[in-house]
C-alpha positions in Angstrom: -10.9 -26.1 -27.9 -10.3 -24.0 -31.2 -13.6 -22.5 -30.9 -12.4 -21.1 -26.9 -9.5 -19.8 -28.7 -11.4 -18.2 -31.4 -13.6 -16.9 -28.6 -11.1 -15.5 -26.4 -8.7 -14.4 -29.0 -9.0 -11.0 -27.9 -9.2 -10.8 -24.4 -6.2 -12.7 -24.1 -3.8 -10.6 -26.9 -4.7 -7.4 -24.9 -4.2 -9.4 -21.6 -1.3 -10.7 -22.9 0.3 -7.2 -24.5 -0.2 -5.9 -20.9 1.3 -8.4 -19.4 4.4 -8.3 -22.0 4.9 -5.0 -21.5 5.8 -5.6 -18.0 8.3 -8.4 -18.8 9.8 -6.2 -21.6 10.1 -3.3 -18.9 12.4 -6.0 -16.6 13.6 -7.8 -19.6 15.8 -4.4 -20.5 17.5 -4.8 -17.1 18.8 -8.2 -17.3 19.3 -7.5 -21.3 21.5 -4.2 -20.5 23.6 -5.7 -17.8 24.5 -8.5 -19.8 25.4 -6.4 -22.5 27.8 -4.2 -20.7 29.3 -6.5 -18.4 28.7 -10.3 -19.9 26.5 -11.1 -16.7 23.2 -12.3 -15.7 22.1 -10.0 -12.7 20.0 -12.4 -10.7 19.2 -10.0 -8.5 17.4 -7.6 -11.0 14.0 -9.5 -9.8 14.8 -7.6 -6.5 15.0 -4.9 -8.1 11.4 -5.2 -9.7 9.9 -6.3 -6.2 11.3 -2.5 -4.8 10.0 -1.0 -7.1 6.5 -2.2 -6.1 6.6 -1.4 -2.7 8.4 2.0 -3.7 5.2 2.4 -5.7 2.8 1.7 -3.3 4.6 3.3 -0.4 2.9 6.6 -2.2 -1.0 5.9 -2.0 -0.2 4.0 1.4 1.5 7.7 3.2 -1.8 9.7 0.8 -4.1 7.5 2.9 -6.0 6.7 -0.4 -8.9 4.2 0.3 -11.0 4.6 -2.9 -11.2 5.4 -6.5 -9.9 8.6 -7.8 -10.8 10.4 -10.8 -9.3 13.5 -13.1 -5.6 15.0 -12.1 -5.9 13.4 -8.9 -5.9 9.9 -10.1 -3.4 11.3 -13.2 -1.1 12.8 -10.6 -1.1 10.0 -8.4 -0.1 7.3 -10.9 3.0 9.7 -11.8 4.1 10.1 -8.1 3.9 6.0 -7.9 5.5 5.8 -11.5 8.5 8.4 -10.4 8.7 7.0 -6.5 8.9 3.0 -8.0 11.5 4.0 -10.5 13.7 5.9 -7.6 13.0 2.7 -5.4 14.4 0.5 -8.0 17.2 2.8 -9.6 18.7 3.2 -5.8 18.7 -0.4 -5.2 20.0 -1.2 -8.6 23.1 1.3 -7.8 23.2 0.1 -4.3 23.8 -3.8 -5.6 26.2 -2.8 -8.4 28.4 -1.1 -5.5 28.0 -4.0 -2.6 28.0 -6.5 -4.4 29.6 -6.5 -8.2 32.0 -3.7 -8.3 34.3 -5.3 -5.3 34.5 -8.2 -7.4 34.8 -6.3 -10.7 37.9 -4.6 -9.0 39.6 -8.1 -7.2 39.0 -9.6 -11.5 36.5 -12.3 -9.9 35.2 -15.1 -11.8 31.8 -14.7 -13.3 30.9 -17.8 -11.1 31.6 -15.4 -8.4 29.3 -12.7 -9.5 26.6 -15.4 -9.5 26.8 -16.7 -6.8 26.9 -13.0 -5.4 23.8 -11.8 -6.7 22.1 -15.2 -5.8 23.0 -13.9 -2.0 21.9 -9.9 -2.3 18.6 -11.6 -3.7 17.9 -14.0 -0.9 19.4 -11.0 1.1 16.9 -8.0 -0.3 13.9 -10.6 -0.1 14.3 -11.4 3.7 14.8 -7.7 4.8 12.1 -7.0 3.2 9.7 -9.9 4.9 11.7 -9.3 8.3 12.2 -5.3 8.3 10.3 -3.1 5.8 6.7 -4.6 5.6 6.4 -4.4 9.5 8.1 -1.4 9.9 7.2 0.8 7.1 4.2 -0.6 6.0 3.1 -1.4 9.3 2.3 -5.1 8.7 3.7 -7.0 11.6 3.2 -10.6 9.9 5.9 -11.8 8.4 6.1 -10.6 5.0 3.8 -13.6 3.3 1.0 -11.7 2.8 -0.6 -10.3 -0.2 -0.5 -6.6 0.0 -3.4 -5.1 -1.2 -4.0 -1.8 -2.9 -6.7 0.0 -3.0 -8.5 0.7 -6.5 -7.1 3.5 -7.9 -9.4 3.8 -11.2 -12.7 2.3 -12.5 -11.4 -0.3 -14.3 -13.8 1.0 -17.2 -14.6 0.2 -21.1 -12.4 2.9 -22.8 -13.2 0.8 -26.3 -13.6 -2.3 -27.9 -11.8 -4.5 -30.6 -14.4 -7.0 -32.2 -17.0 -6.5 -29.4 -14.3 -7.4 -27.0 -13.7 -4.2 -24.1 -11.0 -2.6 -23.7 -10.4 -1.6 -19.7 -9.0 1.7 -19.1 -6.1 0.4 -16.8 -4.8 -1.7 -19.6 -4.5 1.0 -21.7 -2.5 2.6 -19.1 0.1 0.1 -18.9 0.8 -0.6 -22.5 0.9 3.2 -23.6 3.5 3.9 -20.0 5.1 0.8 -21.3 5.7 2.0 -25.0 6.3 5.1 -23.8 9.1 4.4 -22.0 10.8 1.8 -24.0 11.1 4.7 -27.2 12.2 6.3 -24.2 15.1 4.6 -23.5 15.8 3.5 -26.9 16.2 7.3 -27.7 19.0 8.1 -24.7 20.6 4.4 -25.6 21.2 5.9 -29.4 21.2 9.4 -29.2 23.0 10.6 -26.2 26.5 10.8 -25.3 25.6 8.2 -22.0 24.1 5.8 -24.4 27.1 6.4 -27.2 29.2 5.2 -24.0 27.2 2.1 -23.0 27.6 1.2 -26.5 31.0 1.6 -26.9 31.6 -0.1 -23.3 29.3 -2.7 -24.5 31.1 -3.6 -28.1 34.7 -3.1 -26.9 35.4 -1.7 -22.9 39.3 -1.8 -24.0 38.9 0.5 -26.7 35.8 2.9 -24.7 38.8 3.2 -21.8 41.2 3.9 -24.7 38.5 7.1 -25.8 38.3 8.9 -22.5 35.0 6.8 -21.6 34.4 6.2 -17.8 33.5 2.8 -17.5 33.0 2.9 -13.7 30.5 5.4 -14.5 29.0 3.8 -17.5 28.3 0.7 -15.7 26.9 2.6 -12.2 24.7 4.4 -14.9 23.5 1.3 -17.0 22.1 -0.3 -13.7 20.4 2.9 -12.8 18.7 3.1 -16.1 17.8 -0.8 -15.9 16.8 -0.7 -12.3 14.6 2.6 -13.2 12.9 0.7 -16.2 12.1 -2.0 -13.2 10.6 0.8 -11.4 8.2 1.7 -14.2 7.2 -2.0 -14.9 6.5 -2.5 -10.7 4.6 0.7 -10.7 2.4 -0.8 -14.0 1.7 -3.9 -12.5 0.6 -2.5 -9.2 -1.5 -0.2 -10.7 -2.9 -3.0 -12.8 -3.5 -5.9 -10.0 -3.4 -3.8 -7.2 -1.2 -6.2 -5.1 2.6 -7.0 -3.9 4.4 -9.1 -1.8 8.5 -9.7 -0.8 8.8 -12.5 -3.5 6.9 -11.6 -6.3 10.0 -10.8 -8.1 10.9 -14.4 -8.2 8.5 -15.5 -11.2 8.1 -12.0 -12.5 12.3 -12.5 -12.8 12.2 -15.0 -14.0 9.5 -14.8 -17.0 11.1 -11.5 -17.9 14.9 -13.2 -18.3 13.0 -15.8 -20.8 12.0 -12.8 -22.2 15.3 -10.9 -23.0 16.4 -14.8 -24.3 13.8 -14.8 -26.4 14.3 -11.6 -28.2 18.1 -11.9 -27.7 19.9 -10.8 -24.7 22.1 -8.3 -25.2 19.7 -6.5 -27.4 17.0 -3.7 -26.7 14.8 -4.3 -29.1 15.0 -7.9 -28.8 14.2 -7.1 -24.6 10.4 -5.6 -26.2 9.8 -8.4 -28.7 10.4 -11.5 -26.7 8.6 -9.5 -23.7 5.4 -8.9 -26.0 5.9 -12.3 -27.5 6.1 -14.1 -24.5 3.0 -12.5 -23.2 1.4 -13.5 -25.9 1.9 -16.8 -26.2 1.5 -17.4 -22.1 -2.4 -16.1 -22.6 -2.5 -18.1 -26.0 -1.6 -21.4 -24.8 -3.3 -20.5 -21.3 -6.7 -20.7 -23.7 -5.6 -23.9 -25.7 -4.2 -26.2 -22.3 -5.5 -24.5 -19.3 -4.4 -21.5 -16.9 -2.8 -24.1 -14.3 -0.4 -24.8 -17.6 0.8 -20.7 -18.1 4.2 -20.9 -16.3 4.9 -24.5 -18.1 4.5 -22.9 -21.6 7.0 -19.9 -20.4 9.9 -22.3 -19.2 9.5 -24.6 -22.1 9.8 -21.5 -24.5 13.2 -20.7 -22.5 14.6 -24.6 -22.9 13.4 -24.5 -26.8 15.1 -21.3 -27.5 18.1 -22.0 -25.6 18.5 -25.5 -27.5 17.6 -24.4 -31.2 17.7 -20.4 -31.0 20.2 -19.5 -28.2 20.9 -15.8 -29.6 17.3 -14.9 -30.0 14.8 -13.7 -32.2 17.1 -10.2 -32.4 20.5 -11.4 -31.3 23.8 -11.3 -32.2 25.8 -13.8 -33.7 27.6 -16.4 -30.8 30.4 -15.1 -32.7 30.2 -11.5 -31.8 28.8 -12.3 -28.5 31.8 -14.0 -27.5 34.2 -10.8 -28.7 
């Protein structure tokens, strides 16, 4: 068994970085929602799910059946990059309007907001099934099917680490996903929209007091959530080339044990407990078997939420409770 893990130490840290990165990507919805509003958006794994068929909905109208090569393939990963983060950042908007702000306005229970994004999941994951994947994409079985996409790249040696290749497409993935977490870390701390999230965030009473829009400042965090969604839907679909109406079940889930892990509320924490739980998924999926990878991501969420429930990054209960 240790010599396996020795073995496929590599393999599964890269696997498992690329992997991460796409639970950080969704983590930093559920982990900026929260830390505006004090709520879990359940429906954020929707979210992810659009943003995969908003991704593929671009080589599907191009007609692309094989492998591309140069600025084509370069120009077509940005068009499914930029059309999955639309996809996601409209539905994100779209939920915060139908289905939180009413209740934000009547002073609902939390309960109530729950239960109310429980519903525009179920909701968003039978239109799809029922409406979109016949009609758009033309599929007229109901939406439990794998939907496939056609290799965009070679997936190609780029380099190795200790003999061990490293494949073009999973380079792609963790440099988007970096990319885009300084990204947002740099608009969160150094623009006036993320000085208002912030201040919304530590203390709305006092951000309303200062002039700061917080109808605007929560519409604006779930757009850049839902957008981050986007990105991470477009990387995985590039990577695994497939998609169907419930993927974002799991995917949701494994990316809020993420943003617990690192410490919900917190950006930073969102990327760590993302890499981290990718990590050890792949690690343990070495040591006890593949069939045991989802088991080792659940019991991570019980043990932190027993003896760690703020995080590897998070605040104090303390100052989460302020």
């Amino acid at each position: 068994m240790f010599s396996d893990f020795i073995n496929q130490f590599w393999p599964a840290s890269i696997d498992g970085l690329a992997f991460g990165s796409i639970y950080a990507l969704i983590a930093l919805g559920y982990t900026m929602v929260y830390g505006v509003l004090r709520l879990i958006n359940f429906a954020h794994s929707e979210v992810f799910m659009i943003g995969t068929f908003g991704a593929m909905f671009v080589p599907f109208t191009l007609g692309i059946d094989s492998t591309l090569t140069g600025i084509a393939l370069v120009g077509v990963i940005l068009a499914m990059i930029v059309a999955g983060m639309l996809a996601s950042a409209g539905t994100a908007i779209a939920l915060e309007q139908v289905a939180y702000k009413p209740l934000r306005k009547r002073g609902a229970s939390r309960l109530a907001a729950l239960i109310s994004a429980i519903g525009a999941s179920i909701f968003l994951q039978e239109l799809f099934a029922l409406v979109v994947i016949p009609g758009v994409f033309d599929r007229p079985e109901r939406g439990r099917i794998q939907m496939g996409l056609p290799r965009l790249m070679e997936r190609s040696e780029l380099f190795s680490i200790a003999g061990h290749p490293v494949r073009v497409d999973q380079v792609v993935v963790i440099v988007a996903a970096i990319g885009m977490m300084i990204a947002l870390d740099a608009l969160v701390n150094r623009t006036k929209i993320g000085r208002g999230i912030r201040a919304t965030a530590q203390n709305p009473e006092a951000a309303t007091l200062m002039g700061v829009d917080i109808n605007n400042i929560v519409r604006m965090t779930f757009l850049i959530g839902g957008a981050m969604a986007g990105v991470a839907g477009a990387l995985y679909l590039i990577s695994y080339e497939n998609t169907n109406y419930y993927i974002g079940f799991l995917f949701g889930i494994k990316a809020f044990t993420a943003a617990v892990l690192g410490g919900i509320g917190n950006l930073r924490g969102a990327l760590v407990g993302g890499v981290v739980l990718g990590l050890v998924e792949n690690y343990g999926a070495i040591l006890v078997g593949s069939d045991w990878k989802h088991v080792i991501s659940f019991t991570i969420l019980i043990l932190v939420l027993m003896f760690r429930p703020t995080g590897i990054l998070g605040e104090s209960l303390q100052q989460a409770r302020a």
